[in-house]
MIPA-424425 format. One record per residue (C-alpha): residue in three letters; y, x, z; residue number from 1. Coordinates in steps of 0.05 Angstrom, whole numbers, plus 5000, padded with zeros to 4 digits. Layout:
% residues N
resn / c2 / c1 / c3 / resi
ala / Y / X / Z / NUM
...
***
This chain:
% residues 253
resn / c2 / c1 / c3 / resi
unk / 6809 / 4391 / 2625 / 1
unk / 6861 / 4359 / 2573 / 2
unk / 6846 / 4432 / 2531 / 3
unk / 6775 / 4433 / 2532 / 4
unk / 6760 / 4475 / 2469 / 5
unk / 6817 / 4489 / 2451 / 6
unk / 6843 / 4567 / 2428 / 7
unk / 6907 / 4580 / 2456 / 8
unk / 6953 / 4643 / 2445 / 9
unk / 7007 / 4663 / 2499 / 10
unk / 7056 / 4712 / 2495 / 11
unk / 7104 / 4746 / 2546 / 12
unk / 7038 / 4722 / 2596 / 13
unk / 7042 / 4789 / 2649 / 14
unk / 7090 / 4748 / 2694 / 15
unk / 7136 / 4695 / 2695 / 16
unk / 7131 / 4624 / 2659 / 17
unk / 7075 / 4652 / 2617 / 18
unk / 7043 / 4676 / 2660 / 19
unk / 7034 / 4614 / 2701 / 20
unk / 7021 / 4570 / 2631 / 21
unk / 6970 / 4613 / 2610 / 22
unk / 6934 / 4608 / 2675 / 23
unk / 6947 / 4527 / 2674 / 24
unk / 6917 / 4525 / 2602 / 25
unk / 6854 / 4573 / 2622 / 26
unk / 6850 / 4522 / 2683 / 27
unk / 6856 / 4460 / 2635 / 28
unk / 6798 / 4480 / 2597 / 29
unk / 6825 / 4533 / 2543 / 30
unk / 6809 / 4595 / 2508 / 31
unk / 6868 / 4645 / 2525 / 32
unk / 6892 / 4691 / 2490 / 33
unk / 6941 / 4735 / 2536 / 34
unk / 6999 / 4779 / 2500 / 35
unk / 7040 / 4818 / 2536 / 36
unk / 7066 / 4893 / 2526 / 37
unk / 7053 / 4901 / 2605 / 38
unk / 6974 / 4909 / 2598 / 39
unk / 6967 / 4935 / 2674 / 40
unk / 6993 / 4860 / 2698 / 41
unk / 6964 / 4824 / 2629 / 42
unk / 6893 / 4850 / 2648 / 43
unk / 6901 / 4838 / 2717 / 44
unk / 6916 / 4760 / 2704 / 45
unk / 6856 / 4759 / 2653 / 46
unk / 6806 / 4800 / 2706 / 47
unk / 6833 / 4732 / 2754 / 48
unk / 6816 / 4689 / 2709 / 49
unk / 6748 / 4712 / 2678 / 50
unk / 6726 / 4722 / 2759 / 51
unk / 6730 / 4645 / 2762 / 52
unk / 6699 / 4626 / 2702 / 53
unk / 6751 / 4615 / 2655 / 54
unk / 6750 / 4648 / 2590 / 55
unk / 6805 / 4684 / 2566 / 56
unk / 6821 / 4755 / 2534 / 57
unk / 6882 / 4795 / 2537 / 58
unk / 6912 / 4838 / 2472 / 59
unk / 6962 / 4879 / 2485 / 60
unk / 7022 / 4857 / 2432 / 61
unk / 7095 / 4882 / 2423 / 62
unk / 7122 / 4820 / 2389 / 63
unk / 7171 / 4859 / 2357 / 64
unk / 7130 / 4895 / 2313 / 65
unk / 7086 / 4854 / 2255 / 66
unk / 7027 / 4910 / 2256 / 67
unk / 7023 / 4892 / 2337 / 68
unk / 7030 / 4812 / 2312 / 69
unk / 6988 / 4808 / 2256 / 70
unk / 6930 / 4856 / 2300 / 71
unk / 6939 / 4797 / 2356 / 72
unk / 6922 / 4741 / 2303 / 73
unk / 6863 / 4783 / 2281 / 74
unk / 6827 / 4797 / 2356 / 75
unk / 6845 / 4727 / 2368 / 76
unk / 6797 / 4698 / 2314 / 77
unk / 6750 / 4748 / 2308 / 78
unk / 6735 / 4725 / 2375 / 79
unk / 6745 / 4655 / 2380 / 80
unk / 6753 / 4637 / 2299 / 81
unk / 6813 / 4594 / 2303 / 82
unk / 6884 / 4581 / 2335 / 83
unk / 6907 / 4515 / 2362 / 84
unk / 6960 / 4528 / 2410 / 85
unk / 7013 / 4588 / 2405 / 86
unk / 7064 / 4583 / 2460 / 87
unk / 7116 / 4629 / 2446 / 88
unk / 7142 / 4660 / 2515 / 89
unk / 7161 / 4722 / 2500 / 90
unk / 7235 / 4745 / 2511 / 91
unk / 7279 / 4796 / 2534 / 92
unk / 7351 / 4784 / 2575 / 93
unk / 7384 / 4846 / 2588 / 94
unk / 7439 / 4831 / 2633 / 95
unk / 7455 / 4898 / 2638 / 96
unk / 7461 / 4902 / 2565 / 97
unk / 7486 / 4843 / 2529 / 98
unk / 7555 / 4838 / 2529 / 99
unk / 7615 / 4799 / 2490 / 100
unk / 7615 / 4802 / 2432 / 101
unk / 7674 / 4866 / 2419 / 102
unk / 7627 / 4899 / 2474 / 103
unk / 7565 / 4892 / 2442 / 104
unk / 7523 / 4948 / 2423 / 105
unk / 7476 / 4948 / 2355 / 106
unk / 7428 / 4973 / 2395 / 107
unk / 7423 / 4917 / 2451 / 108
unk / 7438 / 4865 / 2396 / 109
unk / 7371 / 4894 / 2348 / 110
unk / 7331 / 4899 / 2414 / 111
unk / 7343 / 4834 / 2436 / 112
unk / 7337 / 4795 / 2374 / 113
unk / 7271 / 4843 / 2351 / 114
unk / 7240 / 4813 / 2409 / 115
unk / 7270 / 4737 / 2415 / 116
unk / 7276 / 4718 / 2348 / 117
unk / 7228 / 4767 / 2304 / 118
unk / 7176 / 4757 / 2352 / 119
unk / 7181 / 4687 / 2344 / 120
unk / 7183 / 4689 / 2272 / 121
unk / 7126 / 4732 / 2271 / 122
unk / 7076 / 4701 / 2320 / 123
unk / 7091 / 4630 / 2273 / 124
unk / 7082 / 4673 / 2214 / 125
unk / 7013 / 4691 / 2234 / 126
unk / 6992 / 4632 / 2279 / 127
unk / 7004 / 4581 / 2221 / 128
unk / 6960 / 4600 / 2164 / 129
unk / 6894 / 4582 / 2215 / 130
unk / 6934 / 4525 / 2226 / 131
unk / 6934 / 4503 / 2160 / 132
unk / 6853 / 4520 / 2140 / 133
unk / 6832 / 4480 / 2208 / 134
unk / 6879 / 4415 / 2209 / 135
unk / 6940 / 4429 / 2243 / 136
unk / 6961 / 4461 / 2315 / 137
unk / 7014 / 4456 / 2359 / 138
unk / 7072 / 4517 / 2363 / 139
unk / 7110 / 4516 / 2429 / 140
unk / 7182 / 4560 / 2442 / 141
unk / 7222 / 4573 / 2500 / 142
unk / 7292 / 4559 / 2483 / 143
unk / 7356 / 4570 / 2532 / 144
unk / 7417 / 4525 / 2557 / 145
unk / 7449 / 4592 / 2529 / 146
unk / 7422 / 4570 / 2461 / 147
unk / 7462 / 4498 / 2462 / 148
unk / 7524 / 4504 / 2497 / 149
unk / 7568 / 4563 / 2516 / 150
unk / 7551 / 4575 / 2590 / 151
unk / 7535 / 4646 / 2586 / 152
unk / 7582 / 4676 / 2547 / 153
unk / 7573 / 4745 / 2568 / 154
unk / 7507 / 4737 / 2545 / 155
unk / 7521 / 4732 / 2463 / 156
unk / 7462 / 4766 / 2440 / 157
unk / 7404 / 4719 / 2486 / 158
unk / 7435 / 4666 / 2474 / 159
unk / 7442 / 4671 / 2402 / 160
unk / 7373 / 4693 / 2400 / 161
unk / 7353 / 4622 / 2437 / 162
unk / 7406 / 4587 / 2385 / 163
unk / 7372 / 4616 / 2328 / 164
unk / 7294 / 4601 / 2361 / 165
unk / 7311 / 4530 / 2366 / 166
unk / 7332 / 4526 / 2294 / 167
unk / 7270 / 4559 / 2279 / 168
unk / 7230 / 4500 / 2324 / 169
unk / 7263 / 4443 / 2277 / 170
unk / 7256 / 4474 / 2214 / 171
unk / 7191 / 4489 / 2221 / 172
unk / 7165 / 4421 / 2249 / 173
unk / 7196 / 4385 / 2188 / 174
unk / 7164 / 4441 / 2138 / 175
unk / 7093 / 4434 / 2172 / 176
unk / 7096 / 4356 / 2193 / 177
unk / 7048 / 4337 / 2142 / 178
unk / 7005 / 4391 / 2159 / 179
unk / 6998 / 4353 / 2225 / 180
unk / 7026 / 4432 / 2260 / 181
unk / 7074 / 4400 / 2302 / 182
unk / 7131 / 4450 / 2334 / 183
unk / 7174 / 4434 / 2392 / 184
unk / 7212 / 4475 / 2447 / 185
unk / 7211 / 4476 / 2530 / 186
unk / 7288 / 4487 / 2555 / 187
unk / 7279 / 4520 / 2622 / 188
unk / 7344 / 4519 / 2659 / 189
unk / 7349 / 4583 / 2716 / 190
unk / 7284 / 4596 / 2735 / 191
unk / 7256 / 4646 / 2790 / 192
unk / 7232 / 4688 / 2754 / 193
unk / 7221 / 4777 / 2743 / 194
unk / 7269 / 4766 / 2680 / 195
unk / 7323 / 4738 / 2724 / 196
unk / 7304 / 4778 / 2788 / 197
unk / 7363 / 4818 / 2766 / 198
unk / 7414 / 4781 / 2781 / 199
unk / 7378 / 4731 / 2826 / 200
unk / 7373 / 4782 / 2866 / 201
unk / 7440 / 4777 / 2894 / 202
unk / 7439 / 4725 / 2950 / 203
unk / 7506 / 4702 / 2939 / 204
unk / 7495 / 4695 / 2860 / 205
unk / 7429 / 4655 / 2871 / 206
unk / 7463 / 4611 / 2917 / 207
unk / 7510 / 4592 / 2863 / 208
unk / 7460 / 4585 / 2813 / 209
unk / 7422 / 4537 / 2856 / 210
unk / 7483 / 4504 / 2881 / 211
unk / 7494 / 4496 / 2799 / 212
unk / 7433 / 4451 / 2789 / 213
unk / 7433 / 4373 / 2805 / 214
unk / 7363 / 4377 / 2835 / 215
unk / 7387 / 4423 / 2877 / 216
unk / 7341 / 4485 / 2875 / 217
unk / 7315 / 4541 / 2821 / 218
unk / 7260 / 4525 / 2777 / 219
unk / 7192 / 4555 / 2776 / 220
unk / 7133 / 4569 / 2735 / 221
unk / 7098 / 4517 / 2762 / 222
unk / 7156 / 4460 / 2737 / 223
unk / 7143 / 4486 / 2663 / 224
unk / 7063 / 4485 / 2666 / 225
unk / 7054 / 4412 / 2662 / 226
unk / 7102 / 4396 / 2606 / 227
unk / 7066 / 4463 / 2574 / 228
unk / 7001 / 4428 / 2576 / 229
unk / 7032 / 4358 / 2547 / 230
unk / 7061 / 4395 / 2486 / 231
unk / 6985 / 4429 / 2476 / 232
unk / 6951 / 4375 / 2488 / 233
unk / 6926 / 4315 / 2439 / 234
unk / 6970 / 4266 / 2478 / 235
unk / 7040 / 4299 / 2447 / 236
unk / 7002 / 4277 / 2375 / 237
unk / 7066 / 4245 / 2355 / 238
unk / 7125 / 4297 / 2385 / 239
unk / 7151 / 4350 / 2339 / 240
unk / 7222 / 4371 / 2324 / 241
unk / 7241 / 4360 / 2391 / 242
unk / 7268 / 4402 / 2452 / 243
unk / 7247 / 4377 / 2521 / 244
unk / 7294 / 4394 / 2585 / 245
unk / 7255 / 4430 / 2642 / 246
unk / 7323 / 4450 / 2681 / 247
unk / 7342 / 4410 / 2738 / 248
unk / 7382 / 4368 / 2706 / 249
unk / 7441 / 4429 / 2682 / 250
unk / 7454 / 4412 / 2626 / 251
unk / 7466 / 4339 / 2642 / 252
unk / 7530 / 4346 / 2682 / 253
***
């Protein structure tokens, strides 16, 4: 129960890695708050959750849009009065889509970085003033290998999105320091996943994305829950600025 009491806010939490952390959180003793613009699967994980005595809500939130945002914030503490915990999930990766650079459509580029980067600018914009009034918080992103070196260069608008979301992590954790609202970022390597079922779908592809990672295998939502709950919890008190590797060891070779 290392959240016991605590009022936590997850976005992108219909599937995936938040999906599993909001679960992990509602299991370690939070509130939680469940975002997602898929409300079938969002209400489905809240129903699950409520059936086994765990308390947790689900809003139904387009990051991309402040009116969806800023409604979020509100249900969130009319109902529970405060926010400690916002962990940032929510993403889009359009393989399909993004392209390089000289074959990148506006529209791909807008949609992608509404959702990756606005969102996350949004959610902090919102999340941090209850922040302030209560004492401090913790803010948690999902950055990208993408985001820090050049492995996915057909990929220009994700990966700037996770580029500029990272940015956004340390400025933000030295503007807020003294607030004691610390702000740090998970880097998930390739994880199995429904945003990556598109290409992981491919046999052969997936074999050389596992074959790609030192440990040897894909990563999963349960690798990311425990370092989730860390970065909630009171025992991270003195960890902000920083971005903490949850890939398998790519981006060490």
């Amino acid at each position: 129960m290392r959240l016991s009491g605590k009022v936590t806010v997850v976005t992108g939490a219909a599937a995936g890695l938040g999906r599993s952390v909001a679960a992990r959180f509602a299991r370690e003793g939070a509130k939680v708050v469940a975002a997602d613009t898929n409300e079938a699967s969002g209400a489905a994980l809240v129903d699950e959750l409520n059936a086994n005595g765990l308390d947790a809500i689900f809003v139904p939130t387009d990051v991309s849009q402040e009116s969806a945002v800023k409604g979020l914030f509100e249900a969130t503490l009319s109902r529970y009065e405060r926010v400690d915990v916002l962990y940032n999930n929510a993403a889009v990766l359009l393989y399909d889509g993004d392209a390089p650079v000289h074959e990148l459509s506006m529209e791909t580029w807008d949609h992608v970085m509404g959702v990756n980067l606005r969102g996350a600018f949004l959610c902090a914009k919102y999340a941090v003033p209850s922040m302030l009034k209560q004492g401090g918080g913790s803010i948690i992103y999902l950055g990208s290998p993408t985001g820090m070196v050049g492995c996915a260069p057909k990929l220009t608008a994700y990966s700037t999105s996770k580029a500029a979301v990272m940015g956004l992590t340390r400025v933000m954790a030295a503007a807020y320091a003294r607030n004691a609202i610390r702000v740090n970022s998970i880097v998930p390597g390739t994880m199995d996943t429904p945003m990556n079922g598109y290409i992981l779908s491919d046999q052969a592809v997936r074999e050389q994305y596992r074959e790609a990672v030192p440990l040897g295998r894909l990563g999963t939502g349960e690798d990311i829950e425990g370092l989730a709950v860390f970065l909630a919890s009171d025992e991270s008190a003195y960890c902000t600025g920083g971005f903490y590797m949850c890939d398998g060891g790519l981006t060490a070779v």
